[in-house]
N, C-alpha and C positions, 0 to 999 in steps of 0.2 A: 713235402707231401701235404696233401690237401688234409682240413682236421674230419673232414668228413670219413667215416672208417667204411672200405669198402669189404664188406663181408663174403669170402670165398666157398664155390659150390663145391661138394663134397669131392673129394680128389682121387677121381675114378680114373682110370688108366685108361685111355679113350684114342690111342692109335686110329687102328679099324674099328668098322662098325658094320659089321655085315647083314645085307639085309637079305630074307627070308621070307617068301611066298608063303602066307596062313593056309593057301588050298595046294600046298604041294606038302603033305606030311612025312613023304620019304626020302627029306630035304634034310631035315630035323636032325636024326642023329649022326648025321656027320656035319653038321654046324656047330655041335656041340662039342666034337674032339676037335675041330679048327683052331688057329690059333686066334683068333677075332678079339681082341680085347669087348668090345659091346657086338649082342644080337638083337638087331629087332624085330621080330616076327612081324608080317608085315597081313594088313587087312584092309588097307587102300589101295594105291594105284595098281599093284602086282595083282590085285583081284578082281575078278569077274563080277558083274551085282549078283546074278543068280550062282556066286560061291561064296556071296559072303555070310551068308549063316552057317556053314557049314565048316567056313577058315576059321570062324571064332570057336565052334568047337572043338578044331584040332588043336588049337592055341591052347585053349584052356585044358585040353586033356598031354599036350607036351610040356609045358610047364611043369604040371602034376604029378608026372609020369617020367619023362627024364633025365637022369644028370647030368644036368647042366654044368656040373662043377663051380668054380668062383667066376667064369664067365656074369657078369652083367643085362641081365635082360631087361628088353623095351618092347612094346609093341607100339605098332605105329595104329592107330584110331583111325576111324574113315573124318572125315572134314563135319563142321557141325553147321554145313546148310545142309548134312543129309540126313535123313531115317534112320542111317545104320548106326549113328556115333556113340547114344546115348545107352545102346543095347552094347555096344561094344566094352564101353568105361562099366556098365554095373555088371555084365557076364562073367568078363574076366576081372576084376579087381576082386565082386563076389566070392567067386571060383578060386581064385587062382591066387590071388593076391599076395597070396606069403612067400610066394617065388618069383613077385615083377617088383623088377627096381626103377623102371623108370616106363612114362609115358610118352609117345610121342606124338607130337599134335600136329598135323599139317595145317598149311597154308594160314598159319595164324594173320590175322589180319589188323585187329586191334587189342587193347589191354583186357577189354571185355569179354573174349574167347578165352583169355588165358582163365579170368576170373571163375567163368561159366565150368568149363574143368575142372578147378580147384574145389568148386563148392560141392560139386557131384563126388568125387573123392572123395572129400572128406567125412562129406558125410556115409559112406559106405565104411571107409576106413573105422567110424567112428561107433558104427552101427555094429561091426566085426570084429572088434574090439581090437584091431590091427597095433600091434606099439611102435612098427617102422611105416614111416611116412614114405610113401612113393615120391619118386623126385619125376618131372619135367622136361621135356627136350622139345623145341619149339624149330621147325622147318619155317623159312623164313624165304618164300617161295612167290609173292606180289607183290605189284606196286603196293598198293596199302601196305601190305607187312613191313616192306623197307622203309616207308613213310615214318610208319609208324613203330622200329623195333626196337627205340631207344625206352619208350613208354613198357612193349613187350616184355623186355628183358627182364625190369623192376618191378615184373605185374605180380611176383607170388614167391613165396617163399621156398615153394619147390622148385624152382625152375633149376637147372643145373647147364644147359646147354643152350647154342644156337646153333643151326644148321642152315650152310644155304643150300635152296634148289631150284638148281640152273636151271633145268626145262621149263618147270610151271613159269617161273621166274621170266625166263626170254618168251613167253608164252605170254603171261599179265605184259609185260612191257613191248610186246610186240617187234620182237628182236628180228633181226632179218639174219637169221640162222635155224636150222634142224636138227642139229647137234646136241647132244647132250653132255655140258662140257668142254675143253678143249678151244684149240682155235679156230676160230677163221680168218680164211685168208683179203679178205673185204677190210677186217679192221689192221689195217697198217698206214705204214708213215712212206711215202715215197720222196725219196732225197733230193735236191737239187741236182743239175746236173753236175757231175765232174768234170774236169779237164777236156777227156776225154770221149764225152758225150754222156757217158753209163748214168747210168741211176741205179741207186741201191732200193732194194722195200726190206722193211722192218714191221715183219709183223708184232702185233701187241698184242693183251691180253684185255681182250671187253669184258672180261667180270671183275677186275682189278678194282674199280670204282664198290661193286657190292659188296663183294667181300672184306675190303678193307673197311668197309662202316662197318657191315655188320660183329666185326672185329672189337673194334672199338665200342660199340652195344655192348657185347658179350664180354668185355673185360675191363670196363666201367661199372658191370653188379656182379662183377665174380664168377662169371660164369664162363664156361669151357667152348671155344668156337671152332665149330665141324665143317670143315669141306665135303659137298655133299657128292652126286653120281659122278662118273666117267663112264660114257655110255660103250665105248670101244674097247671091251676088256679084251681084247688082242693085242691092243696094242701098250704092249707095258711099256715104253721109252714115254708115250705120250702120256701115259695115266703118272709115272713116275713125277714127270714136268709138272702135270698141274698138280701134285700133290707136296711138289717141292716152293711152288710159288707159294701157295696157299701157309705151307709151312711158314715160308719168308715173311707173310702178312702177321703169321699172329698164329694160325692156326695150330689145332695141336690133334687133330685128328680128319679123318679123310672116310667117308661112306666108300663099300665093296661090294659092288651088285652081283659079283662071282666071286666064287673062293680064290680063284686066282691072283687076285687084288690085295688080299689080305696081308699077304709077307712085304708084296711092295708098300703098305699103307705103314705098315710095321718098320721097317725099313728106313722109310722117310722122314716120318715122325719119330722118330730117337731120336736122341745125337750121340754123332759120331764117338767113336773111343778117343779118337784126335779133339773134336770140339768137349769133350769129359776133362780131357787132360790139360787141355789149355784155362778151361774154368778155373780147375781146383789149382793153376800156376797164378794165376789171377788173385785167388782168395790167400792164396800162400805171400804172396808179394805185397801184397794189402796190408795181412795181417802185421810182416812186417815193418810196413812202412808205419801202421796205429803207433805199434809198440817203439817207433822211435819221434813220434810226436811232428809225422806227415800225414797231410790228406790226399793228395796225389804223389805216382813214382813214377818211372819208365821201367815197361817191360816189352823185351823185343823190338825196340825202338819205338814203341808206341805208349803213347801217355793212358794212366790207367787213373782212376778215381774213385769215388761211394757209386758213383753212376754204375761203373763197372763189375763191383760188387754185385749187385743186383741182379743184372744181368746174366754172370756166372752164378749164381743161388741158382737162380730156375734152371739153368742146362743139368747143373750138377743133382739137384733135387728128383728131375725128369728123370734122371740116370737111377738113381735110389729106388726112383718105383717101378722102377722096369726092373730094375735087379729084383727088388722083393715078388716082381707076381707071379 
């Protein structure tokens, strides 16, 4: 390991994340019995301009007003090329603030937006006598944001999350898709021919490249990396897939733009009883291999090592906080 110590963001259980229209308030309390590990009441793209004074009211007055239970709240800010952002951060942290855990900032674009947030915070927090610091969650949704989210990630001490979003994202990068999420059928691999004439296609995944950076952003400064929409919540085999790739990258949690996304988001991000039980065989065969003065054994026919260790802590750990919540 590097001597450099990479300091870890607070260890929120961040499955789902469901998000939640500010101008729809009859939304609200059944988001709140869901099973969502995170809520983010939402006051950007889900809103109207001529609703968004009126979403930050309901925000600030459901905060205040319902329980929420141990569920994790965030609101998502409107973006700070606008009017609304600056009213949105002093309303509700003002207001509200003793019940929001986390902020979320769209289309972060350089370290300086992150900066720009933090200072406004703080000093409300500071002004409010607040003794819990709001934490961070950064949508990582443009080309500049990707350019730039190595820099992001390290901008502020709140920061706890990345998220990516697909749309805005194939949107800034001029993707030649309308999807939100999911495949297309354009980016595949078509085979040589065979024998017999055929051709196979293999389709791919064109976000494989963003995601996996911004992966490695978010778990280079400790911080927890979110798979963002799936625009087709009908279709659960497909939301299940991109929510299992994303898993495979790194991820540890997946955005549910409908409740119905939630259990599968929930779902994906565990691991399995089967992957729990092969961990805790792992740390078991380890242990005894320390105690007879080996660094690697075979188990199951397969070579195990400290690497391995590792590896089984975080399934087994993942599994501890899901039991506890």
């Amino acid at each position: 390991m590097s001597f450099f110590p990479v300091e870890q963001a607070p260890a929120r259980l961040n499955r789902s994340e469901l998000a939640v229209p500010g101008s729809q308030p009859q939304m609200f309390e059944k988001a709140s019995r869901s099973n969502a590990d995170v809520i983010f009441l939402d006051l950007e793209d889900a809103v109207a301009p001529d609703e968004k004074e009126q979403a930050r009211k309901n925000i600030i007055q459901a905060l205040n007003d319902i329980d929420w239970g141990d569920k994790t709240m965030s609101i998502r800010i409107n973006g700070l090329d606008t009017h609304y952002m600056y009213r949105d951060v002093v309303d509700i942290v003002e207001q509200a603030g003793e019940r929001l855990d986390l902020i979320m900032i769209p289309k972060v674009g350089t370290a300086a937006d992150v900066y720009a947030i933090d200072m406004l915070v703080t000093q409300i927090e500071d002004a409010r006598g607040y003794k819990r610091r709001i934490g961070f969650e950064h949508i990582i949704e443009t080309a500049l944001g990707m350019q730039n989210v190595h820099e992001i990630a390290a901008a502020s001490r709140r920061n706890e999350s990345l998220h990516f979003g697909v749309a805005d994202y194939a949107a800034s990068t001029r993707a030649r898709t309308t999807i939100i999420g999911g495949v297309n059928p354009d980016y595949a691999v078509l085979t040589d021919p065979a024998l017999d004439g055929g051709r196979d296609v293999h389709w791919g995944d064109m976000w494989h490249y963003a995601i996996a950076r911004m992966v490695v952003a978010a778990r280079a400064n400790g911080l927890r990396p979110i798979d963002g929409p799936f625009g087709d919540f009908t279709d659960k085999d497909g939301y299940r897939a991109a929510a299992g790739r994303a898993a495979v990258l790194g991820c540890e949690g997946k955005w549910a733009i409908h409740p119905g996304q939630i259990e599968l988001a929930n779902e994906v991000m565990s691991p399995s009883d089967s992957e729990v039980t092969k961990a805790k065989r792992i740390l078991e065969a380890m242990a005894e291999a320390e105690a007879a003065g080996k660094g690697a054994v075979s188990l199951d026919g397969r070579l195990i090592d400290y690497a391995s260790i590792r590896q089984a802590e975080v399934l087994v750990d993942k599994s501890r906080q899901i039991s506890a919540s």
